[in-house]
N, C-alpha and C positions, 0 to 999 in steps of 0.2 A: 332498415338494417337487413342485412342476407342472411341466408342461413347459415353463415359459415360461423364458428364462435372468433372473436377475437383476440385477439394478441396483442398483453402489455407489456412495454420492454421496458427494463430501468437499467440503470447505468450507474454506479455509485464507486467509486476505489476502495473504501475503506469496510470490513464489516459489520461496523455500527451503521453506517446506512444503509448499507444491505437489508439490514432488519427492519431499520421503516422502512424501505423498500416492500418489502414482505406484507408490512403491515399496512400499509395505504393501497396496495393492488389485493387487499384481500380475497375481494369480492369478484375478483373479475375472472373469466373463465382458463383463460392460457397467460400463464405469466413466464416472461423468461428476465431475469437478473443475472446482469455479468459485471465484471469489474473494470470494463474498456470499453469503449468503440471498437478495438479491431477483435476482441473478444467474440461481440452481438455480429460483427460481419464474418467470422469464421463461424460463428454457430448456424448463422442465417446462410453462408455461402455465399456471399454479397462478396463481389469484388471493385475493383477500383477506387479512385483518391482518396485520401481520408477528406473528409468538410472539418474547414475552418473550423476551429476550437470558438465553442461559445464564449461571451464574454464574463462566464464565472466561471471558465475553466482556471482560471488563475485562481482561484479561492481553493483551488484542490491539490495546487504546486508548492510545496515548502520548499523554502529557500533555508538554510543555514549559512551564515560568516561567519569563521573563525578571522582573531584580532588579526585582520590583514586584505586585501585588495580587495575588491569583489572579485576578481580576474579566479581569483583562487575558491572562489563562491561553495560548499558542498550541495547540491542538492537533487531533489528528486524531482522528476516531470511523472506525473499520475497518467499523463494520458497516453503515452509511453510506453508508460512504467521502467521507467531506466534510472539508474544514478550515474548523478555526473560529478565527476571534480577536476577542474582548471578544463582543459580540451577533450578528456576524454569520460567515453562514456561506458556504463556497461548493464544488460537486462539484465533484471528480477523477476523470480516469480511472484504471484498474488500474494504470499506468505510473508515473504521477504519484502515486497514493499510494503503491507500493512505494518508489519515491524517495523522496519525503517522508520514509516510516516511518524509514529508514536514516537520513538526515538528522537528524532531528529528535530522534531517539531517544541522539545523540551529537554534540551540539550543539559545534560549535570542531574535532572531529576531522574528519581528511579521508580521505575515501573515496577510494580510487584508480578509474579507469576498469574497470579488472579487475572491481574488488568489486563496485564497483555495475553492473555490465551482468550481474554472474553472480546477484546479489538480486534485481534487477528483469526481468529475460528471461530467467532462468534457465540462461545459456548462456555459457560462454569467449570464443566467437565476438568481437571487438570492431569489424571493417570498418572504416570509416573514421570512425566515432566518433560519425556524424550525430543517428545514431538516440537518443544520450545525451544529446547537445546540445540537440535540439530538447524533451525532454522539461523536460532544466531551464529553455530559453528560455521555456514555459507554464507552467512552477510559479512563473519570480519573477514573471512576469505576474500573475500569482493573487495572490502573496503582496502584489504591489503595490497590485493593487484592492480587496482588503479592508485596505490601509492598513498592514499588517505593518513592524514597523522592521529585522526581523529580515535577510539577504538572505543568498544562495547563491556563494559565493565560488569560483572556478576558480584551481587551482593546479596554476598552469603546468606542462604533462606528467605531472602526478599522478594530480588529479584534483575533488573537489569538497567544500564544506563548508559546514556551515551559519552562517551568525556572526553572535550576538544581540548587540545595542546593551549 
């Protein structure tokens, strides 16, 4: 080995596995954790093609159907990071797809404040709640502009859920 120290890179969308992330490169001298591939190539400076999505990139893609075509399909591409419904598409940031993915991944169920500030920020921490609010304030924005029927429902002192037509 050279004297240089090394460099371990993880790649996870969501941050719950950011945390094993954390937690398996413990040991190792330079760790960098992002939440994309074009993410580690902007951080790294690396330019050109993205490489072919691994064969479990699909285990990180949630698909939602509301009762009607796939044509009409909601869903999110992680590697992306965009939502999409019917032809069109539109970015997210890290925050708003980690919402989302919880969301949409169990579509009617509600997420408490708890759950989702500890999926999406990784942390217990909850303050005065702003920083949850505001993210869903820009996801039903999204959802609205690309026309989505679907919407983000607040239950009261709970917490949040997603609820297809």
């Amino acid at each position: 080995m050279s004297g240089r120290p090394s460099l371990a890179i993880g790649i996870a969308s969501s941050a719950s596995h950011r945390r094993r992330l954390a937690e398996l490169f413990g040991g190792s001298e330079a760790v960098l954790i992002v939440s994309s591939v074009d993410q580690a190539r902007r951080f790294l400076g690396v330019a050109g093609e993205p490489a072919a999505p691994p064969a479990e990139a699909a285990a990180h893609r949630v698909v939602v159907t509301a009762a009607a075509p796939a044509a009409t399909a909601l869903s999110i591409d992680s590697d992306r990071r965009v939502l999409r419904w019917r032809n069109r598409e539109i970015g997210l940031t890290p925050l708003e797809h980690d919402l989302l993915r919880c969301l949409v991944g169990t579509p009617g169920h509600t997420w408490t404040h708890r759950r989702l500030h500890r999926e999406v920020w990784g942390t217990e921490r909850l303050g005065r709640g702003s920083d949850l609010h505001s993210v869903v304030r820009r996801v039903r924005r999204k959802l609205a502009r690309l026309g989505v029927p679907a919407t983000i429902d607040a239950v009261r002192g709970v917490g949040f859920r997603l609820a297809l037509p």
